[in-house]
Structures are given as structure tokens and as C-alpha cells.
Backbone as CSV, one residue per row, in Angstrom:
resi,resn,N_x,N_y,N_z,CA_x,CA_y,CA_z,C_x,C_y,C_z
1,UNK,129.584,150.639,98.399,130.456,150.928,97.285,129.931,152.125,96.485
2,UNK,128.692,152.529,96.456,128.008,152.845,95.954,128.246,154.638,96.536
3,UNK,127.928,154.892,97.628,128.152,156.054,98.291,129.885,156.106,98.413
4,UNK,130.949,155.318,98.374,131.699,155.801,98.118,132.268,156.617,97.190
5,UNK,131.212,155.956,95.397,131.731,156.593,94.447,131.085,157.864,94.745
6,UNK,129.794,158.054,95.362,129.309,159.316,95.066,130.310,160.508,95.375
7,UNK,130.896,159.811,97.177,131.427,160.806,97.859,132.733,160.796,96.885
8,UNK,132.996,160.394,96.332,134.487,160.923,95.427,133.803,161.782,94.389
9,UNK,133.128,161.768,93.688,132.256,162.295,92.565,132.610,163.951,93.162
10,UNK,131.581,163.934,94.509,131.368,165.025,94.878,132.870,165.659,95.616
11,UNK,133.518,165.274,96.340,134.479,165.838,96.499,135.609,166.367,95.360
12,UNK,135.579,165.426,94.341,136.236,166.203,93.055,135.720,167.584,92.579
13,UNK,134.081,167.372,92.296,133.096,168.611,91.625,133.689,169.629,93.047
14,UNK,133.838,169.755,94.029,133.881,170.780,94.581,135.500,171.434,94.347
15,UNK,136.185,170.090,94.184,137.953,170.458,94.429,137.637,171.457,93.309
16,UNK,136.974,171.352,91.764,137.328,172.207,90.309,136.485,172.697,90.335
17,UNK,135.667,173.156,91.482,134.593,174.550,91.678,135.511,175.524,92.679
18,UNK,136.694,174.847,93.351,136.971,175.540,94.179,138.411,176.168,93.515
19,UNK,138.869,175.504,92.569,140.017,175.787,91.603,139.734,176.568,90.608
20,UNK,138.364,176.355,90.248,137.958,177.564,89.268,137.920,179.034,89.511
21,UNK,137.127,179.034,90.806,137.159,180.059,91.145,138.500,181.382,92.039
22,UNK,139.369,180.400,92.374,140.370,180.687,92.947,141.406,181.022,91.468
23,UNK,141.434,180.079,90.263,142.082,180.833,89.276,141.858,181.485,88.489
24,UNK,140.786,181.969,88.038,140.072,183.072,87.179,140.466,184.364,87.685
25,UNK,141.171,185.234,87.011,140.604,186.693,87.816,140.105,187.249,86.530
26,UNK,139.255,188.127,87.001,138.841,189.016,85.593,139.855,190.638,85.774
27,UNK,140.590,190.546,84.480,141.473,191.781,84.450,139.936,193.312,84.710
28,UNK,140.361,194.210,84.652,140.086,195.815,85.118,139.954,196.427,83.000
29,UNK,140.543,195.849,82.333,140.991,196.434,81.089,140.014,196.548,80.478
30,UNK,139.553,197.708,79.916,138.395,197.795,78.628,138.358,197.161,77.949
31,UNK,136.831,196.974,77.795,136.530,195.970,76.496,135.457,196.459,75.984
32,UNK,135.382,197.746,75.989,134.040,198.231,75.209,134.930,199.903,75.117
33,UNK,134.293,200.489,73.839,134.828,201.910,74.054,134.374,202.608,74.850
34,UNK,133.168,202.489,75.879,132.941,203.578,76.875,133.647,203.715,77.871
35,UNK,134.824,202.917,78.026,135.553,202.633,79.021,137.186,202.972,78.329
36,UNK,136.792,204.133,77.389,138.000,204.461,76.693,137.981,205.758,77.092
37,UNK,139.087,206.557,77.123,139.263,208.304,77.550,139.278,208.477,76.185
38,UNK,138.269,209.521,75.849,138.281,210.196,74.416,138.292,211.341,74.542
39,UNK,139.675,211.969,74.083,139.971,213.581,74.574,140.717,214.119,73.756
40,UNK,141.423,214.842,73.554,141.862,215.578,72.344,143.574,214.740,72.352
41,UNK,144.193,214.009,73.224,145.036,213.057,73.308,144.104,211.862,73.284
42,UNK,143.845,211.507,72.310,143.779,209.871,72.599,144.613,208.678,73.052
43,UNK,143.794,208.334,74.445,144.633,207.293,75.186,143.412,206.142,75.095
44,UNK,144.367,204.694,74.584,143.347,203.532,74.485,143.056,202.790,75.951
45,UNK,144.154,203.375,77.335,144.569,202.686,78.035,143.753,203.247,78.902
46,UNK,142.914,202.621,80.245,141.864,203.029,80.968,142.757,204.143,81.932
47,UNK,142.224,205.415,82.542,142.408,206.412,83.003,143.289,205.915,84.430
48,UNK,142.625,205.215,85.090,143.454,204.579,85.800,144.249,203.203,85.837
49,UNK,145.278,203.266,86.149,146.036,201.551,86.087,147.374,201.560,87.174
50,UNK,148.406,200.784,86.900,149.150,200.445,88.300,150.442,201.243,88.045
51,UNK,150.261,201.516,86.368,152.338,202.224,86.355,151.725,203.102,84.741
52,UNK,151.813,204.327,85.023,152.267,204.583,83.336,153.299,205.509,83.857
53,UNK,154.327,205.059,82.547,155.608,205.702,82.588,156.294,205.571,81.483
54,UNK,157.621,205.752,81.194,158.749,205.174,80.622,159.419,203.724,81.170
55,UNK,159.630,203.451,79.703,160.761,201.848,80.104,162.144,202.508,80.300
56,UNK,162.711,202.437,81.139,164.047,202.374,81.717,164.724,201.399,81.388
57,UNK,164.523,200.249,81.521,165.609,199.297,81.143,164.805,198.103,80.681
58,UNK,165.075,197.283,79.897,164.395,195.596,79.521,165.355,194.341,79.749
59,UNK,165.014,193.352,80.539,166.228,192.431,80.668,165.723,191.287,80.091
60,UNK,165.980,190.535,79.213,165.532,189.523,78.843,166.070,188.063,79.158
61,UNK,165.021,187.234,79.740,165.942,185.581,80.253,164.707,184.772,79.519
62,UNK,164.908,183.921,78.963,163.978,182.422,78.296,162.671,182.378,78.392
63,UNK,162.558,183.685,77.233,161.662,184.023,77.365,160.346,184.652,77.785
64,UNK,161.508,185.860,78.554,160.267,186.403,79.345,160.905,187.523,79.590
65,UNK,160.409,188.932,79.885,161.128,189.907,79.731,160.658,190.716,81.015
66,UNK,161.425,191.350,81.526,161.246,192.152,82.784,161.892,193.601,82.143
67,UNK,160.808,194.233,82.922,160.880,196.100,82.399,160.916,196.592,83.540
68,UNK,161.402,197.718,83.658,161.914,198.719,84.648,161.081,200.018,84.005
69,UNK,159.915,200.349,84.810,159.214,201.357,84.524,159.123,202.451,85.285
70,UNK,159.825,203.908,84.808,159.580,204.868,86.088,158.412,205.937,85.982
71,UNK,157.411,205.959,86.793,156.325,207.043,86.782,156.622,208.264,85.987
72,UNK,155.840,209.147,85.634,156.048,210.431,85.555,154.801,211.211,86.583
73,UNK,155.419,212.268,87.142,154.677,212.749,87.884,153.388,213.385,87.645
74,UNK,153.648,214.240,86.358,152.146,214.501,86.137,151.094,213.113,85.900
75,UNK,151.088,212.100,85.656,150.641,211.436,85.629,150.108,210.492,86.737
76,UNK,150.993,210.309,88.192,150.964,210.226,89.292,149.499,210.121,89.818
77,UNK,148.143,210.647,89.677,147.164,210.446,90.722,146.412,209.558,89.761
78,UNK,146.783,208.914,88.923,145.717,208.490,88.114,146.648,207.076,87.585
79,UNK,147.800,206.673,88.633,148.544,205.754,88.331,148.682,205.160,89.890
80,UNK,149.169,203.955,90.252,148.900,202.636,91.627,150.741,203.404,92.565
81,UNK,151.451,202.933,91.281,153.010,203.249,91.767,153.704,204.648,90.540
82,UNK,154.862,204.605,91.644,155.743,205.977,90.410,157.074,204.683,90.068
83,UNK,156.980,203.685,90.378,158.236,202.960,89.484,158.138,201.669,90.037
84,UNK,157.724,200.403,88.689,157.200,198.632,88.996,158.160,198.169,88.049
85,UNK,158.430,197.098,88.770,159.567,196.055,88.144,158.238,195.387,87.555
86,UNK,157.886,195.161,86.133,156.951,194.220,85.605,157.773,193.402,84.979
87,UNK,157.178,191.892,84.976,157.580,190.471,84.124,156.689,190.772,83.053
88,UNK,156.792,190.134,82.236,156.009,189.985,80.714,156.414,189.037,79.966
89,UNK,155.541,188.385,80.187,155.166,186.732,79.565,154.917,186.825,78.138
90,UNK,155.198,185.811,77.408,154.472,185.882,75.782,153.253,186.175,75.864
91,UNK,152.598,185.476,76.693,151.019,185.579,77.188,150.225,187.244,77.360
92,UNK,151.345,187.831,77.532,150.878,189.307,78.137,150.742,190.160,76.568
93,UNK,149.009,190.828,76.839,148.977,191.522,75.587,149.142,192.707,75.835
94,UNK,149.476,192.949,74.597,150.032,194.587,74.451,149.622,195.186,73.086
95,UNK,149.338,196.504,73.534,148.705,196.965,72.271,149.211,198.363,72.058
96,UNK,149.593,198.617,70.745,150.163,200.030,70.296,148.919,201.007,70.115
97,UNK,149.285,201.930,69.913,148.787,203.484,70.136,147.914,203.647,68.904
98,UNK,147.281,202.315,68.238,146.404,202.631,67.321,145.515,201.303,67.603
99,UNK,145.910,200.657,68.619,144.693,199.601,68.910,145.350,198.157,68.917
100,UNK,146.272,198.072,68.216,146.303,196.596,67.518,147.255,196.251,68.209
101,UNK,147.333,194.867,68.649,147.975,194.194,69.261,149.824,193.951,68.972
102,UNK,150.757,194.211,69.312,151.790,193.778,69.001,152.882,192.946,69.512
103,UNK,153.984,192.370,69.628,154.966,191.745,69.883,155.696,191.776,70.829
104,UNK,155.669,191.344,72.029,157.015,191.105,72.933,158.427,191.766,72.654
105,UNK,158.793,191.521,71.509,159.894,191.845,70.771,160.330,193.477,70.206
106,UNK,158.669,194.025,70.502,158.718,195.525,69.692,158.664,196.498,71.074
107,UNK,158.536,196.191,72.717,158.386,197.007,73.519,160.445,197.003,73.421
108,UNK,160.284,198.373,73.358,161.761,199.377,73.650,162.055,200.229,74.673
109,UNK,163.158,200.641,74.907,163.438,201.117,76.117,163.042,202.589,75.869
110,UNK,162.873,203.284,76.527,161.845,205.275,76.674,160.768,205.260,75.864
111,UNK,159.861,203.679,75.321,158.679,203.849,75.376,157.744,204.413,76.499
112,UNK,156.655,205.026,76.192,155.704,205.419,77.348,154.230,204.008,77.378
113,UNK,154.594,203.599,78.576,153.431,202.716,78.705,152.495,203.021,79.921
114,UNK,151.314,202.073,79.528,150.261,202.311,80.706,150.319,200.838,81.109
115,UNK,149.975,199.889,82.618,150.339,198.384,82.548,149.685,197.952,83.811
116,UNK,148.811,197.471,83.608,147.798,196.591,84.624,148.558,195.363,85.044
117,UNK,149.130,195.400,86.334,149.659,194.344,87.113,149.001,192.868,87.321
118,UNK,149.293,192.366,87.608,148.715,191.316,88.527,149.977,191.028,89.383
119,UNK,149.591,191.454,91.074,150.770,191.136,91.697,150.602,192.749,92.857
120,UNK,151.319,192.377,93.410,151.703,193.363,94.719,152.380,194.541,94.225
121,UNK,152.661,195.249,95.312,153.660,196.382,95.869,154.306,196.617,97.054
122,UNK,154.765,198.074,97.169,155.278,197.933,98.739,154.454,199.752,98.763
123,UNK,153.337,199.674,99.288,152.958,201.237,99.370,152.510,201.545,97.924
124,UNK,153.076,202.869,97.550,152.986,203.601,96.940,153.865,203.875,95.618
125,UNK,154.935,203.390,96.212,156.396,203.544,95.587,156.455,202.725,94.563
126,UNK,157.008,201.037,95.166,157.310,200.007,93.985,156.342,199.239,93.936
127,UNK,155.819,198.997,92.562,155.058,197.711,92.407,156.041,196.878,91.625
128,UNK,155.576,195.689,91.797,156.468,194.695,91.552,155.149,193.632,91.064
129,UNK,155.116,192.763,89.978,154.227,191.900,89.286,154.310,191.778,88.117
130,UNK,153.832,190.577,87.624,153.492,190.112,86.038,152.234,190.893,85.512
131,UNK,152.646,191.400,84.143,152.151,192.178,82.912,150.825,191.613,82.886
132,UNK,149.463,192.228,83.391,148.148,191.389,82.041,148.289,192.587,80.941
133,UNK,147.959,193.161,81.086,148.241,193.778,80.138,148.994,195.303,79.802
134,UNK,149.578,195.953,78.825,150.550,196.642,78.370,150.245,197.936,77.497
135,UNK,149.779,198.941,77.487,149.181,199.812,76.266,150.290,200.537,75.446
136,UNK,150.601,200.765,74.720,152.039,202.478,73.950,151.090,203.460,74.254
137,UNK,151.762,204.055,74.489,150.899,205.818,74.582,151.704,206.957,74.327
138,UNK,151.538,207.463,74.175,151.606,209.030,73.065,153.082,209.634,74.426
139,UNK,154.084,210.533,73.861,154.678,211.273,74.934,153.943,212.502,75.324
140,UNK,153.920,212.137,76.531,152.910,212.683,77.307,153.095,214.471,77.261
């Protein structure tokens, strides 16, 4: 009876060692300023990421908002895709062009964003994934 409980003990500890590690990801996003571009444009958003562009369109369903983002080309080698269908969860932070965090409610359409995926593509072209995170940035 005794080694049965163990072997359940232990097969649980491994199931939420093996769930832990399978759901954690650690985002790419700065968290220190050396990992900030400091240049005569200040951008808060790391040099590279998966889409910076313009919002094209925002569709909103229960709570959750999907953006239509199209590249700009000069920007192109230092970006994943030139145009990602992103989801954006309440969960997904976003931060305006002076640092501070803002609202779901305040991203608008021909904002310029920078936006770290989580999620696929097809190539080069479309990425397609949920928002971790969202930056405003300056017109380029």
C-alpha cells in the first residue's frame, strides 16, 4: 500500500514538472534598459520582433481583439513578417511611446506598432498569433 502511494506521489511530481515546463515560455521583451535602442528616435520596443507596422483594421468579438498589421518596408530586416493577423487578449501588455502601460481599448487603427507573437507563420509573409506583447512607436 505503501509503494503504491509513493508511486502516485511520484508520478504526479513529474506530471507538474512536466507541465511546468512545457507551459512557461519566457517572452524575448526587455526588461532592463540595455536592451533598449537609444538613438536619436527613441524606440522602447527591442530592435528586432515579429511585425512592426501599421494597424489596418481592429475587429473586436468578447473580448478580445484581432489586428490586421501591415509591415513597412523600411523596417522589413529587423522585423519576422511584412503583414500578422495578431489576437490580443486583455492579458496582452502594451505600452505607449513613453513607457507606460495602456488599454486594450486605446490601440487604433494607423497606429504604428512593434508586437512579439507567440504563435506561427507561413514563411516570411504572414504571421498569424496571439499578442505577448505590443509597443506605440513614433511614425516612422
Amino acid at each position: 500500500m505503501r509503494s503504491k502511494n509513493l508511486l502516485h506521489a511520484l508520478m504526479s511530481f513529474c506530471f507538474l514538472v512536466a507541465l511546468s515546463l512545457t507551459a512557461c515560455q519566457r517572452g524575448s521583451a526587455p526588461t532592463s534598459p540595455s536592451n533598449v535602442e537609444t538613438s536619436d528616435k527613441q524606440r522602447l520596443s527591442p530592435e528586432r520582433v515579429d511585425i512592426r507596422g501599421s494597424i489596418i483594421r481592429s475587429r473586436y468579438n468578447q473580448g478580445q481583439v484581432m489586428l490586421e498589421i501591415d509591415g513597412t518596408a523600411s523596417q522589413s530586416q529587423n522585423s519576422r513578417f511584412t503583414r500578422a493577423y495578431v489576437l490580443v487578449q486583455p492579458s496582452t501588455q502594451i505600452v505607449d511611446t513613453n513607457g507606460q502601460s495602456i488599454s486594450l481599448s486605446e490601440l487604433q487603427q494607423g497606429q504604428n506598432v512593434a508586437v512579439l507573437l507567440r504563435g506561427g507563420g507561413q514563411g516570411s509573409l504572414e504571421g498569424i498569433g496571439i499578442a505577448r506583447r505590443i509597443w506605440l512607436e513614433q511614425v516612422y
